[in-house]
C-alpha positions as CSV (number, residue, x, y, z in Angstrom):
1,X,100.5,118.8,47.8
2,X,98.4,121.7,46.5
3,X,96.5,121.5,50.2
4,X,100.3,123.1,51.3
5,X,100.6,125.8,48.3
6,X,102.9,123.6,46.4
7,X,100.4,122.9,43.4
8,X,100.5,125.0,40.1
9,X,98.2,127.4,42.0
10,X,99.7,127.9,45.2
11,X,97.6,131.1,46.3
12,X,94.5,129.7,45.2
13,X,94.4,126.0,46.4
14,X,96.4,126.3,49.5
15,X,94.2,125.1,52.1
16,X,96.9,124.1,55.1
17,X,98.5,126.7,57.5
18,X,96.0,129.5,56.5
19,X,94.6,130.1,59.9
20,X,96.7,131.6,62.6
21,X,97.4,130.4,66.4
22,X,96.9,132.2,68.9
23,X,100.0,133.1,71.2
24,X,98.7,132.2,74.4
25,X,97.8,128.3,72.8
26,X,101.0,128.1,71.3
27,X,102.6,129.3,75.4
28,X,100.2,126.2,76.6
29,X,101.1,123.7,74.3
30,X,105.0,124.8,75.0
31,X,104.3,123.8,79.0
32,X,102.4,120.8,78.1
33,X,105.2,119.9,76.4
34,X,107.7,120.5,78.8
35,X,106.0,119.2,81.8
36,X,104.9,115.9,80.0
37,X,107.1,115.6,77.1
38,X,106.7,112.7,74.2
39,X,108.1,109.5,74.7
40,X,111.4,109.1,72.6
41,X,111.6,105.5,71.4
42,X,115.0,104.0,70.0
43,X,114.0,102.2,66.8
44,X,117.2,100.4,66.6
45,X,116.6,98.8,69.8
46,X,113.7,96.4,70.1
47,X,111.9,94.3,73.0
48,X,109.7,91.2,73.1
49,X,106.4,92.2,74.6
50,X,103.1,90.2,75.1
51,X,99.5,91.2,75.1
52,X,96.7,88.8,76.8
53,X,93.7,87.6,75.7
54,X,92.4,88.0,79.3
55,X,92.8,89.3,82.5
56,X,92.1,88.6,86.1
57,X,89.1,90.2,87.7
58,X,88.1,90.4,91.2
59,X,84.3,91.3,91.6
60,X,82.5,91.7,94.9
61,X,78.7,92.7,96.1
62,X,78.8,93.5,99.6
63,X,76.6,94.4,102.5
64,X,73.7,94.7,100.9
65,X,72.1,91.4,102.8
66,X,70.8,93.0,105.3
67,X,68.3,91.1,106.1
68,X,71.1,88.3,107.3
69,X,72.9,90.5,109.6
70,X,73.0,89.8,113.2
71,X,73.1,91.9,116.3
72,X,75.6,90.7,119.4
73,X,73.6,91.4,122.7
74,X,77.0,91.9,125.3
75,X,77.6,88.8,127.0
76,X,77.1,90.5,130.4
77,X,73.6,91.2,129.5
78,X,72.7,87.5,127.9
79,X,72.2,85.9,131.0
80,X,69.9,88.3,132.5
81,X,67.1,87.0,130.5
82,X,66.5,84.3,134.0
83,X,62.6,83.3,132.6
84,X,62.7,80.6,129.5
85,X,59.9,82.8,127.8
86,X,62.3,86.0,127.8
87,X,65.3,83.9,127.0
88,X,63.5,82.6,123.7
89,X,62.4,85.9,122.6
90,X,65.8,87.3,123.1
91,X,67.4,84.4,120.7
92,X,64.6,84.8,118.2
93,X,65.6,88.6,117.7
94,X,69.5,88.2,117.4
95,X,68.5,89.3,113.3
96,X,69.0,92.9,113.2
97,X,66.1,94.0,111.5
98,X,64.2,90.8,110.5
99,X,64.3,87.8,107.7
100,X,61.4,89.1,106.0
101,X,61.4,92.6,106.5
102,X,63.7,93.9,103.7
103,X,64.6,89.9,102.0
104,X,61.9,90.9,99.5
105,X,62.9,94.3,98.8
106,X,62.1,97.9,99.6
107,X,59.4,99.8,98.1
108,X,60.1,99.8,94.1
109,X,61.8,97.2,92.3
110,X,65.0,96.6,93.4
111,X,65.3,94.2,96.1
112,X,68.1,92.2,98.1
113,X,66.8,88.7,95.7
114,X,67.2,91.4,92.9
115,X,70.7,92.3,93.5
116,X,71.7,88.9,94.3
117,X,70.3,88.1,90.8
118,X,72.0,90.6,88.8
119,X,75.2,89.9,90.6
120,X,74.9,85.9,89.8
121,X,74.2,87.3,86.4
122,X,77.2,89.4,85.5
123,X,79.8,86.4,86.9
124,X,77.6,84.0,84.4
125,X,77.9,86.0,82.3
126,X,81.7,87.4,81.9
127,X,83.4,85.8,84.6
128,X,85.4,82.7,84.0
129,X,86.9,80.6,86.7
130,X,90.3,79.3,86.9
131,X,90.5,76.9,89.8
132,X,93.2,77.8,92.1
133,X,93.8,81.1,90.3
134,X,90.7,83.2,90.5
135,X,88.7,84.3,87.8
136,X,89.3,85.9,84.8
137,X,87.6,88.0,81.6
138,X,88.5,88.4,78.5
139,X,89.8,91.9,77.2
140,X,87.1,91.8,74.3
141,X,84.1,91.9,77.3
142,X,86.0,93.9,79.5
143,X,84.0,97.6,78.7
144,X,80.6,95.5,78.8
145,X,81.5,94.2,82.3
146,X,82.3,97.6,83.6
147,X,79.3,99.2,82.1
148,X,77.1,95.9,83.6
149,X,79.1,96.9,87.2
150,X,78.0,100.5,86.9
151,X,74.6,99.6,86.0
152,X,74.6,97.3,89.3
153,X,75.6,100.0,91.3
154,X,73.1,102.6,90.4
155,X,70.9,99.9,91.7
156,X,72.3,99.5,94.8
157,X,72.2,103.2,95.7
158,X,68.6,103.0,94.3
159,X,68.4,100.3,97.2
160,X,70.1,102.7,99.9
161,X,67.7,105.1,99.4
162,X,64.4,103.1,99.4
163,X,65.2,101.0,102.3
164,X,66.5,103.9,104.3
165,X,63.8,105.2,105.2
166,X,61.9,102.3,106.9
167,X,65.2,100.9,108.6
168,X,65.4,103.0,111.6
169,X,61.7,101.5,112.3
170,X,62.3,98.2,112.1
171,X,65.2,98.5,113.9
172,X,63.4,100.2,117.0
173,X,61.0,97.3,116.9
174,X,63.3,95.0,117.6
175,X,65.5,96.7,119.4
176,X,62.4,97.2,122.2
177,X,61.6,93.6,122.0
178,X,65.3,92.6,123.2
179,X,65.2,95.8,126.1
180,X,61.9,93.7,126.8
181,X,63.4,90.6,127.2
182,X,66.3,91.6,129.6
183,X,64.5,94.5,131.7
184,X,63.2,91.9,134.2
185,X,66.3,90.3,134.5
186,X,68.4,94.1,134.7
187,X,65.8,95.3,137.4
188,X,66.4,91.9,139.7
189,X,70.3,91.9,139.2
190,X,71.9,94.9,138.0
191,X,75.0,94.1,136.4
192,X,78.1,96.1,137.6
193,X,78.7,97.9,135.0
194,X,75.4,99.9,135.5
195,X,75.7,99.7,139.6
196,X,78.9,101.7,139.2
197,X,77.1,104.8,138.1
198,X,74.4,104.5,141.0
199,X,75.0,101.7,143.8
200,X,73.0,99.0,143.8
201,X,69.7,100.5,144.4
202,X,69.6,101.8,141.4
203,X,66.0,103.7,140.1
204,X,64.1,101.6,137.5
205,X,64.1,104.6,134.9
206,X,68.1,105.1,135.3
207,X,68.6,101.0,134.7
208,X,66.5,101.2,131.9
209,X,68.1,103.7,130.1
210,X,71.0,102.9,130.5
211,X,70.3,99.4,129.1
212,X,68.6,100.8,126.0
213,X,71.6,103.4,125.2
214,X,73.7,100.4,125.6
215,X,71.3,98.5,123.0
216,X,71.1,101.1,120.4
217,X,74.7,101.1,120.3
218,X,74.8,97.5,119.3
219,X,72.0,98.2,116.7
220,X,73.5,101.1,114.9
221,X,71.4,103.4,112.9
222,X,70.0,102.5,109.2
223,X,72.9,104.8,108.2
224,X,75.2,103.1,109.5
225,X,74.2,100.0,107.8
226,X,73.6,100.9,104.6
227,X,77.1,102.9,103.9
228,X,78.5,99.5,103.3
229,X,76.9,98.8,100.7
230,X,78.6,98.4,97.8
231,X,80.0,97.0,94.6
232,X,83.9,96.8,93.1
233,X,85.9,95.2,90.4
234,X,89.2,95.4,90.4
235,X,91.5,94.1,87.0
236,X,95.0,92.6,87.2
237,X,97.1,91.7,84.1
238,X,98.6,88.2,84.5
239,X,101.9,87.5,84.7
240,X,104.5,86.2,81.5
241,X,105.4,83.5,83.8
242,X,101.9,81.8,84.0
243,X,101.4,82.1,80.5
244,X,104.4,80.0,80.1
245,X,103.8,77.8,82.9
246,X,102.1,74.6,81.3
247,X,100.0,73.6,84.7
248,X,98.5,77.0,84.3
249,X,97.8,76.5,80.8
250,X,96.6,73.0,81.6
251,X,93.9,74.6,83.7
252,X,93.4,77.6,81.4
253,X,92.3,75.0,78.6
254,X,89.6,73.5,80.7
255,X,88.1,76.3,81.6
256,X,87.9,77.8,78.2
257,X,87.7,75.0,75.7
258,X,88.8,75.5,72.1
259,X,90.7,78.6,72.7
260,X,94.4,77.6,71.7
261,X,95.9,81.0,72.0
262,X,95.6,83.2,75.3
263,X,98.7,85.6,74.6
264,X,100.3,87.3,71.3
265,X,103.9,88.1,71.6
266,X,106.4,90.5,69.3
267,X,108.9,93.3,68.8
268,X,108.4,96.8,69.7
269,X,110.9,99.7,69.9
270,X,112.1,100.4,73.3
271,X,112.3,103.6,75.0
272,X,115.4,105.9,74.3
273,X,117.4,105.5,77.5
274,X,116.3,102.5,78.8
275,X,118.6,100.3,80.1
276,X,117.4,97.5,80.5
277,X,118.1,94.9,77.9
């Protein structure tokens, strides 16, 4: 009480309202007021609410595999490889860039196996799966999971950037080797959608680039390939009527043994105005 002036002392030991507000902070406190004012909650009137222990998660890695992606050579262009020598070199280059060009990693330490790792890691290690459901984590591990996501996806930029860089090379190779393959086959029988342009007596140089432009669409750039990669989680609360829904419990109980509890219920006030209830 003497902190407000109200002791035997008043002038002395008052220690609350001394310093003065400035106009201009007392104007902005008036608008944050008045543009997002205080809840006001009606304490005679109560509501049963419910808090989880849990909640769903969704958690995906994607398009960092790059080594497993595949290129579509147009089906008017497959069978122009006539010669079973060009036909087998063709199929063995439907991967983009190569298994073991980028499986292993790029220069530095993160890698596609390292990715895949830390991924398999964070669902072993938060993640818990209710079959039929989805998965699930529990509200006390949810701030570790999202710090273990961020961590993930400075690695995967930190993978962007190393493998960028030697993409577009790889990708040329390869992309030659399947112009390679289907030059012979272009130069014998022009298909029609390069004769339109020039008859059927086409020049050599003009087929051949207009089957590599057509190629290295299909490739893409290392750009293009690596902006999809990527990592989200995504929370949803569950719903009253699963926690109250024995088959879900049934299955919630296997999947985390020897916790008997996975919701609190009780009263709070309800919001002056509410009409509900």
């Amino acid at each position: 009480m003497s902190d407000l002036g109200l002791g035997i002392d008043p002038h002395s030991e008052r220690r609350i309202g001394l310093d003065s507000v400035d106009a201009a902070k007392i104007e902005e406190v008036c608008k944050n007021l008045t543009s997002n004012p205080p809840v006001a909650f009606d304490l005679a009137r109560k509501v049963r609410v419910f808090t989880t222990r849990f909640q769903f998660v969704e958690f995906e890695m994607t398009g960092c595999s790059i080594s497993r992606k595949k290129v579509t050579v147009p089906s008017s262009l497959m069978g122009l490889a006539q010669d079973a020598q060009a036909k087998e070199r063709l199929h063995a280059n439907f991967d983009l860039i190569g298994k073991s060009d980028f499986s292993g990693g790029a220069k530095g330490s993160v890698s596609e196996e390292s990715l895949r790792k830390k991924k398999n890691e964070i669902i072993k290690r938060f993640l818990i799966h209710l079959p039929g459901h989805g998965s699930v984590v529990l509200r006390s591990l949810k701030a570790d999971l999202v710090t273990a996501v961020d961590k993930l996806k400075e690695e995967i930029i930190a993978f962007q950037t190393a493998v960028k860089d030697g993409l577009d090379e790889h990708i040329a190779t390869n992309r030659e080797k399947v112009i390679e393959a289907l030059i012979p086959g272009i130069l014998k029988n022009p298909p029609s959608h390069f004769t339109k342009f020039h008859g059927e007596n086409a020049p050599k140089d003009i087929l051949r680039k207009l089957l590599s432009d057509e190629i290295t669409a299909v490739f893409g750039t290392s750009g293009e390939l690596t902006q999809g990669m990527k990592a989200t989680v995504v929370f949803k609360d569950v719903a009253y009527e699963s926690l109250v829904d024995p088959k879900f419990l049934e299955v919630a109980s296997k999947a985390m043994p020897g916790v008997d509890c996975f919701h609190v219920e009780f009263d709070a006030a309800k919001e002056s105005g509410d009409s509900q209830g």
